[in-house]
C-alpha positions as CSV (number, residue, x, y, z in Angstrom):
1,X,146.6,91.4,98.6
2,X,146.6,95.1,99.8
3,X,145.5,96.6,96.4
4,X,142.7,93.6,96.5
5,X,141.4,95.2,99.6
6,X,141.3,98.7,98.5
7,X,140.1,98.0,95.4
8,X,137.2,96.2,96.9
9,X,137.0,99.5,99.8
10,X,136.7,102.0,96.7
11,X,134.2,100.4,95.2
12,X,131.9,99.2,98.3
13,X,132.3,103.3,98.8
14,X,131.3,104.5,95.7
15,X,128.2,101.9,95.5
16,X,127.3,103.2,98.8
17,X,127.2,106.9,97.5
18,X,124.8,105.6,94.5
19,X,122.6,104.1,96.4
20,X,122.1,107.1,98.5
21,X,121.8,109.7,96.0
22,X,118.5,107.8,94.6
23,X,115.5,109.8,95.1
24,X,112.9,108.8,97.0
25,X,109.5,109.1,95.7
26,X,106.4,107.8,97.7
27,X,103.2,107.4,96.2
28,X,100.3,108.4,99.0
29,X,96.8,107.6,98.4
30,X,94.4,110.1,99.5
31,X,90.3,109.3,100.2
32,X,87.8,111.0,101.6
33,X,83.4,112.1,101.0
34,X,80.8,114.6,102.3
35,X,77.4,114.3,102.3
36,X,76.8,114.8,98.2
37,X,80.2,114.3,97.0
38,X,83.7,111.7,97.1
39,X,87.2,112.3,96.2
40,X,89.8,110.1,95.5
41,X,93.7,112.0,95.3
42,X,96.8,110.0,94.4
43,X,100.1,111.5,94.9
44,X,103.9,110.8,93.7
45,X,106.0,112.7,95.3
46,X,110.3,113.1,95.9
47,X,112.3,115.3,97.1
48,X,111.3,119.0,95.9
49,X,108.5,117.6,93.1
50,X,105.0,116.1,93.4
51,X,102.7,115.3,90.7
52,X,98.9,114.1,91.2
53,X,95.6,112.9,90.0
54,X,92.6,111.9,90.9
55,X,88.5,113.0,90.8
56,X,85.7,114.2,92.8
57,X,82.6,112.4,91.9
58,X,78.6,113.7,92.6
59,X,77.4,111.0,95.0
60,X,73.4,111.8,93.9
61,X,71.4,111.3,90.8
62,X,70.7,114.2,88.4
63,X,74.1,114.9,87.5
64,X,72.9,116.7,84.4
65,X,71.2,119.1,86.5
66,X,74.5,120.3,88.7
67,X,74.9,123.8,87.3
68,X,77.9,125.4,87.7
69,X,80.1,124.1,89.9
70,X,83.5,125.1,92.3
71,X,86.1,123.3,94.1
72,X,89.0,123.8,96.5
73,X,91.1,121.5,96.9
74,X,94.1,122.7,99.8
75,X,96.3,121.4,101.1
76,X,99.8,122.4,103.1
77,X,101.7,124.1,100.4
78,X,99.1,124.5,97.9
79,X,95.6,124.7,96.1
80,X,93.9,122.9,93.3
81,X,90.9,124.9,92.4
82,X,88.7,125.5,89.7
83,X,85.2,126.7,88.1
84,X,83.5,123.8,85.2
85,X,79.9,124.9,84.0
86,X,79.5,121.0,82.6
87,X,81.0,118.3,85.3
88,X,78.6,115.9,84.5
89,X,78.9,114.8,87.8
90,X,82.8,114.2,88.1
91,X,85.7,117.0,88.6
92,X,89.2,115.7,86.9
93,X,91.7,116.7,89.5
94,X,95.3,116.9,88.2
95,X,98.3,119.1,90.0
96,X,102.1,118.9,89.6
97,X,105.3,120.9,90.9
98,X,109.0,120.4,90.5
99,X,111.0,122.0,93.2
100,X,108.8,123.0,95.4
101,X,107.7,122.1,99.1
102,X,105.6,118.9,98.8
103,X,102.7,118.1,100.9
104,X,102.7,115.7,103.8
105,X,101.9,112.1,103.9
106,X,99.8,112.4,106.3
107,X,98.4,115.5,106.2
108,X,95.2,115.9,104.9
109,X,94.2,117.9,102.3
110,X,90.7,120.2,102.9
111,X,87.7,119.8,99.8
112,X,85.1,122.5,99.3
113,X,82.4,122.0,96.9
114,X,79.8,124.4,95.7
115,X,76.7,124.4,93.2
116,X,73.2,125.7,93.2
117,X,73.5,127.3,96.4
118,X,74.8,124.2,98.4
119,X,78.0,123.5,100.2
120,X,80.1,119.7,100.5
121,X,83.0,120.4,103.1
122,X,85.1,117.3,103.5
123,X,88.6,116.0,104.3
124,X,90.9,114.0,102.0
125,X,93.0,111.6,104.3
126,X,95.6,109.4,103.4
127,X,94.9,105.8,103.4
C-alpha cells in the first residue's frame, strides 16, 4: 500500500514539473491609425523570443503616387524600420528575435511615417 502511494507521489511530482516547464507564449494584437495611415501588428511571443507580422496601410487614394516612403516602428526593446521606393500603399511589417528581451503586452509601440514631405505619427496599442 506504501509503495502505491509513493508511486502515485513521484509521479503527481514529476507531472507537476512538466507542466511548469511549458513555455508560455501570448499572442498580443496590436492596432492603431494617424491621419493618412493604419497599422495592424500581431505578436507571439515567450519567454526570451518574439516573432511578428503585420502591415501599415495608406488610408488615401493615389497610392501610386506615394513616392518614397519611411517607417519606424519602436517599440521597448526594439525597432522595425525601413525605406521602400514602391509600397503601393501597404508596408509588410515582419520582426523576430530568439532570446532576447520581448516587448510588453501592453506597451505600445510608436509609428512614424514619412513621404513627399509629410509626416503620420501614431501609436500602436494593444487591443
Amino acid at each position: 500500500m506504501k509503495k502505491k502511494f509513493l508511486f502515485l507521489g513521484l509521479i503527481s511530482i514529476f507531472l507537476l514539473v512538466l507542466g511548469s516547464c511549458g513555455s508560455k507564449e501570448e499572442n498580443v494584437r496590436f492596432e492603431g491609425e494617424g491621419d493618412h495611415w493604419k497599422a495592424l501588428y500581431l505578436l507571439n511571443k515567450g519567454e526570451n523570443t518574439e516573432n511578428g507580422q503585420g502591415s501599415i496601410i495608406y488610408k488615401g487614394k493615389d497610392k501610386e503616387k506615394l513616392g518614397k516612403v519611411s517607417y519606424v516602428v519602436e517599440g521597448e526593446t526594439g525597432k522595425l524600420s525601413g525605406t521602400d521606393d514602391k509600397t503601393e500603399g501597404k508596408i509588410n511589417l515582419n520582426g523576430s528575435c530568439s532570446g532576447c528581451a520581448t516587448q510588453s503586452s501592453n506597451a505600445p509601440f510608436q509609428v512614424t511615417i514619412k513621404w513627399n514631405g509629410k509626416e503620420d505619427k501614431f501609436d500602436l496599442t494593444p487591443k
